[in-house]
Backbone as JSON, one array per atom type, in Angstrom:
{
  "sequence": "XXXXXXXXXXXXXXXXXXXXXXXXXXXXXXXXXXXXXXXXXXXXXXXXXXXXXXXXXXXXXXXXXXXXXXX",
  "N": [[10.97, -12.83, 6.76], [11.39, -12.01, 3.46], [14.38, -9.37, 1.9], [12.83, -8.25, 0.12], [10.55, -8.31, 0.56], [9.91, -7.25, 2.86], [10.86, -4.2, 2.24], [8.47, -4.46, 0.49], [6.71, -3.82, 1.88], [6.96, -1.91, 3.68], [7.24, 0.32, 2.43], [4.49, 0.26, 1.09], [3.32, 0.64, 4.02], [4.5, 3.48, 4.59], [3.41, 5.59, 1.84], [0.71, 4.62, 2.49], [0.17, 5.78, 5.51], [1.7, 8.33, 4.99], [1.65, 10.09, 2.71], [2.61, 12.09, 1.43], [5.3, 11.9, 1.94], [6.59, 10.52, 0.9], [9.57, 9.73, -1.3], [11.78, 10.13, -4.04], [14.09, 8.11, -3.66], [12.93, 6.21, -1.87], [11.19, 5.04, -4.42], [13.87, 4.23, -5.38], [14.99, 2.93, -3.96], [12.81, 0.7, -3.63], [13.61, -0.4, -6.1], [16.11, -1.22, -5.96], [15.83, -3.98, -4.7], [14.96, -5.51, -6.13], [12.53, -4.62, -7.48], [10.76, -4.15, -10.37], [9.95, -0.97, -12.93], [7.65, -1.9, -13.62], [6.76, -3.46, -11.37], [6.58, -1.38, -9.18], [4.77, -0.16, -9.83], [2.6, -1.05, -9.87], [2.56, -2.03, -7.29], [2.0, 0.14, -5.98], [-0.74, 1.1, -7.17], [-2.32, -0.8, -5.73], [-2.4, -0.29, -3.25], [-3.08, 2.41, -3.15], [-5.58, 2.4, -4.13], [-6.55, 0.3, -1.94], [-6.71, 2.09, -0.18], [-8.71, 4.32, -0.98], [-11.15, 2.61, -1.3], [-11.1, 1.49, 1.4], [-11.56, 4.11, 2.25], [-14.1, 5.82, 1.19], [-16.15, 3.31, 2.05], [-16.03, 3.75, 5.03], [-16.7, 6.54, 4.81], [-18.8, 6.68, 3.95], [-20.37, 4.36, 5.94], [-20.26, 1.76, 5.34], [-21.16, -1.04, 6.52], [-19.64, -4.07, 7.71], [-19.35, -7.28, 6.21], [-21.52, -9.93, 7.42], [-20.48, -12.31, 7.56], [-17.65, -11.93, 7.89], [-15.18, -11.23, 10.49], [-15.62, -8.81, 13.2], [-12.69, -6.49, 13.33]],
  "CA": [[10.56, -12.3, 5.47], [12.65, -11.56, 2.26], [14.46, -8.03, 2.36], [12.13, -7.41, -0.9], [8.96, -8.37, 1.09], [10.33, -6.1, 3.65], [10.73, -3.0, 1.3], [7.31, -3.52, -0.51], [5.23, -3.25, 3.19], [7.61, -0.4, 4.6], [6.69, 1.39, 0.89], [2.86, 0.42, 1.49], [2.82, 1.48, 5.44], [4.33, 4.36, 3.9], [2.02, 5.5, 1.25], [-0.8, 4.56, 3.48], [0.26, 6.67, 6.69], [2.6, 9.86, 5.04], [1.9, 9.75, 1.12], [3.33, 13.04, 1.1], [6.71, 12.02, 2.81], [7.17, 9.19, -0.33], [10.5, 10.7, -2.29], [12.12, 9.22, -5.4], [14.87, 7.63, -2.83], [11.85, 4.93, -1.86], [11.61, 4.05, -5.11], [15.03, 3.8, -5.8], [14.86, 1.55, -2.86], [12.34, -0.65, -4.51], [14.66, -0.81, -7.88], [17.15, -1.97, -5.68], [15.69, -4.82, -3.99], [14.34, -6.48, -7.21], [11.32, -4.63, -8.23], [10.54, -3.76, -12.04], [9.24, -0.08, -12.62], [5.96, -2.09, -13.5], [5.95, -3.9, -10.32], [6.57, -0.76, -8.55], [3.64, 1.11, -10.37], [1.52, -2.13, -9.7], [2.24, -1.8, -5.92], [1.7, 1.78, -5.37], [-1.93, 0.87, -7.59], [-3.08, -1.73, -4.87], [-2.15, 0.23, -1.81], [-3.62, 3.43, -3.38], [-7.06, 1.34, -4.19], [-7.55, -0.24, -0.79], [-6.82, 3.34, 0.64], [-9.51, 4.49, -1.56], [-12.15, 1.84, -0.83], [-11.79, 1.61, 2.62], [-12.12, 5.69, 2.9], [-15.32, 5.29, 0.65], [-16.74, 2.47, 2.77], [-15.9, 4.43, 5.75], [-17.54, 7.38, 4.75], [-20.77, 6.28, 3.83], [-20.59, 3.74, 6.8], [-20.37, 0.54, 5.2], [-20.41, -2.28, 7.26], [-18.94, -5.41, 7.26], [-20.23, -8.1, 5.93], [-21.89, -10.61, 9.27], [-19.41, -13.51, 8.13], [-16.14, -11.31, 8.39], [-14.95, -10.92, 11.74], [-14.97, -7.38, 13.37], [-11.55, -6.65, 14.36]],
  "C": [[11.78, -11.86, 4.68], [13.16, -9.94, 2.48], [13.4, -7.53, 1.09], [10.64, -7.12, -0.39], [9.03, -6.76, 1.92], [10.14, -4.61, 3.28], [9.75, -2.51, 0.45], [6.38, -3.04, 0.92], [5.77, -2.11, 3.63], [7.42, 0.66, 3.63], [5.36, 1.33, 1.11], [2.81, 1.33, 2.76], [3.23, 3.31, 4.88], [3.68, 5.44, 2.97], [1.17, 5.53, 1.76], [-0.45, 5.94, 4.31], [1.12, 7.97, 6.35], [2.73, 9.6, 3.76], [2.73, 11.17, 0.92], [4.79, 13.11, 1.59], [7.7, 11.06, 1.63], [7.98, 10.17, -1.28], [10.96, 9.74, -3.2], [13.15, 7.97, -4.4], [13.9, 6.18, -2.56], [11.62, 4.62, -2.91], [12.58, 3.34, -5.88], [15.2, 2.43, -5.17], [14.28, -0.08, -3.22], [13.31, -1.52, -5.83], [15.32, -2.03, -7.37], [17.04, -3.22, -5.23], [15.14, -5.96, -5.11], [13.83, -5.86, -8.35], [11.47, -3.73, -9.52], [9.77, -2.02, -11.87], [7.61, -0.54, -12.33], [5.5, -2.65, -12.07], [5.71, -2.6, -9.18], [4.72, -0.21, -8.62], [2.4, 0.13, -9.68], [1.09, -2.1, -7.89], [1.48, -0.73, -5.29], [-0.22, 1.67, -6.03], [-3.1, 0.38, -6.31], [-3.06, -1.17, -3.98], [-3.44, 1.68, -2.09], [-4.84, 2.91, -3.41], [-7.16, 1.21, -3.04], [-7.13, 0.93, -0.04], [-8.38, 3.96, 0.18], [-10.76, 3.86, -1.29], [-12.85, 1.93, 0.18], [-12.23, 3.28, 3.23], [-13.59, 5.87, 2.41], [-15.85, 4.62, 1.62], [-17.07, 2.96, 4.05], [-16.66, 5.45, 6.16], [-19.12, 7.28, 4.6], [-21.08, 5.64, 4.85], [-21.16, 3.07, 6.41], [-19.81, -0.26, 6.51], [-20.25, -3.41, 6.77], [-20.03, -6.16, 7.16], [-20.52, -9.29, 7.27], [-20.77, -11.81, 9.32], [-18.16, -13.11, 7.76], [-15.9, -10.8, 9.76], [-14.77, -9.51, 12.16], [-13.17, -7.72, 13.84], [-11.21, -4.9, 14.78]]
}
């Protein structure tokens, strides 16, 4: 993988698992590797969303749909 790919999943796992640990330094990080403020803002959108969803879904105890595989 690219080092930019690299830097947007280690910013997602991030985010996801220690949103309160995310400092300006990570997105300096992003700057540096390519990304635009917008793509930054765009990333942190999508990660934040399917955090959101699946805690929703979760909570109510949605299930999956029968032709998606458990995993």
């Amino acid at each position: 993988m690219s080092e930019k790919r690299l830097a947007m999943l280690a910013y997602a796992e991030k985010l996801t698992g220690h949103p309160g640990d995310v400092v300006e330094a990570d997105i300096v990080g992003l700057r540096d590797v390519g990304f635009s403020d917008r793509d930054i803002l765009d990333i942190c959108e999508v990660v934040g969303y399917y955090a959101y969803v699946n805690r929703i879904a979760d909570g109510l105890g949605v299930s999956l749909e029968s032709w998606l595989p458990a995993t």
